[in-house]
N, C-alpha and C positions, 0 to 999 in steps of 0.2 A: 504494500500500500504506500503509495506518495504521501510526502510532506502536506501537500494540499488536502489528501484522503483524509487524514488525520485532522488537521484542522478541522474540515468542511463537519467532519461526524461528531470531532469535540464539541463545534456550536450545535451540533444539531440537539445533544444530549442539554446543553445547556439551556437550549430552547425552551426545551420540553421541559425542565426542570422549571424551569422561571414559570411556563404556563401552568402550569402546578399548580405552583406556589401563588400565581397571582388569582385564581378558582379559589384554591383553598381560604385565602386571603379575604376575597368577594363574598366569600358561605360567612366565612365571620361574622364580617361587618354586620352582613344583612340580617343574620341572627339575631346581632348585639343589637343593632337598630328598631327589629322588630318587635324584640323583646322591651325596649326601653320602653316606642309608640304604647304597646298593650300595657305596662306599666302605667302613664299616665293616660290610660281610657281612650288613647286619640280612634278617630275614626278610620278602618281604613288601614291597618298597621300591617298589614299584608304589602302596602305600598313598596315597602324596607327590602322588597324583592329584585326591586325596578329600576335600574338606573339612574335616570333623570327623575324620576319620582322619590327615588330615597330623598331627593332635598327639596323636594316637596313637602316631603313629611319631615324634618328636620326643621325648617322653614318654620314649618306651623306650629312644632313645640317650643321652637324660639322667639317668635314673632315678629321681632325687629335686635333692631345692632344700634348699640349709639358708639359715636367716636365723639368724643368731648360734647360740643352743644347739637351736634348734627347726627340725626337719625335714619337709619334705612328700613323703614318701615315693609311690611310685607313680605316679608322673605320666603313667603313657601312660592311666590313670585317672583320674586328676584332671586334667589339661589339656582333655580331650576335653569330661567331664561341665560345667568352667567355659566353656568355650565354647558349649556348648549352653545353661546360665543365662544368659550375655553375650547370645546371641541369641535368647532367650525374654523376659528380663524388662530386657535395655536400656533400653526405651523407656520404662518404669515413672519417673513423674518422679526422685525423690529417691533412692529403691533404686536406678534403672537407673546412676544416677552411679556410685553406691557401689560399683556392682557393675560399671561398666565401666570402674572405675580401677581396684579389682581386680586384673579378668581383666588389666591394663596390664604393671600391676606385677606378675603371677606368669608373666606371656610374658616380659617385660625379665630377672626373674632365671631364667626359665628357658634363653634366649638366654645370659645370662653364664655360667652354667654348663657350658654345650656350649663355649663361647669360652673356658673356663679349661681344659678338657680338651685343648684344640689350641696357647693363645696364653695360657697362663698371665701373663705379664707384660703381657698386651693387652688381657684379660677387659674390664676397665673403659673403654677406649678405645671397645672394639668394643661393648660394650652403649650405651655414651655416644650411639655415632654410629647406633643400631641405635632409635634415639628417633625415627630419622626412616623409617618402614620400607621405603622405596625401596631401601637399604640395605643390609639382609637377603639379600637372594637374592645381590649378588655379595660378602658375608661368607660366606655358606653354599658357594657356588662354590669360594671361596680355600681353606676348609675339605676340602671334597670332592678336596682334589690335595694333602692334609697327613695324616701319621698323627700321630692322637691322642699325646700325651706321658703317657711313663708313670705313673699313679697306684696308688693302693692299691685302686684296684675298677676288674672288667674293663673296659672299653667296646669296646662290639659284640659280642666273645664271650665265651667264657667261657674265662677265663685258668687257673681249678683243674683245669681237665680235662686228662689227661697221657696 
């Protein structure tokens, strides 16, 4: 077998390994995610299976994102629609940068946000460690066997209803 034989078969094994791992990976998450949704009663928690629709569902446990005085309201809208720009115009040389530090940074403080609703003293720990996003699913896990800490706006349901 050639130099190249050997190469060509080593990636090919590495392929496979990586597709693996990135399946195994997606089972996680979607778990971890689904498991959270049914944890706070959301509707719909099957969503956590779906792609584009996980931050759908993400979105709506979240609701919005503030950065200092400025809000992003809507998110199980706007998380969805930036993930579909992230994976439509990624690849765009200079835009796709732009826009896939972004999409980085509006998943990181959307993550902080669900993590100050559970672990308010840990928000910053758990987004810290949430950079690496192996991560995620068993923070999402820990999550899903925690009730939310009370705030001044519902999460999951609707707390004015009497």
């Amino acid at each position: 077998m050639s130099d190249l034989g050997v190469i060509l078969a080593a990636g090919i094994v590495f392929a496979v390994i990586g597709i693996i791992i990135g399946i195994a990976f997606y089972i996680f998450f979607s778990f971890t995610l689904f498991k959270l949704a049914q944890a706070r009663n959301e509707e719909m928690p099957w969503l956590a299976w779906i792609p584009v629709a996980q931050m759908y569902l993400l979105g709506k446990m979240v609701k919005s994102v503030k950065i200092s005085t400025f809000e992003i309201p809507m998110l199980e809208i706007v998380l969805p629609a930036s993930m579909v720009v992230y994976f439509v115009l990624g690849g765009v040389t200079v835009l796709g940068t732009i826009i896939s530090l972004a999409y980085y940074a509006l998943s990181l403080l959307t993550l902080y946000t669900l993590y100050k609703q559970y672990l308010p003293d840990k928000a910053v720990a758990y987004t810290i460690i949430s950079i690496f996003a192996v991560t995620i699913p068993f923070l999402l896990l820990k999550l899903s066997k925690m009730s939310p800490v009370e705030s001044g706006e519902s999460v999951g349901t609707d707390n004015n209803a009497q």
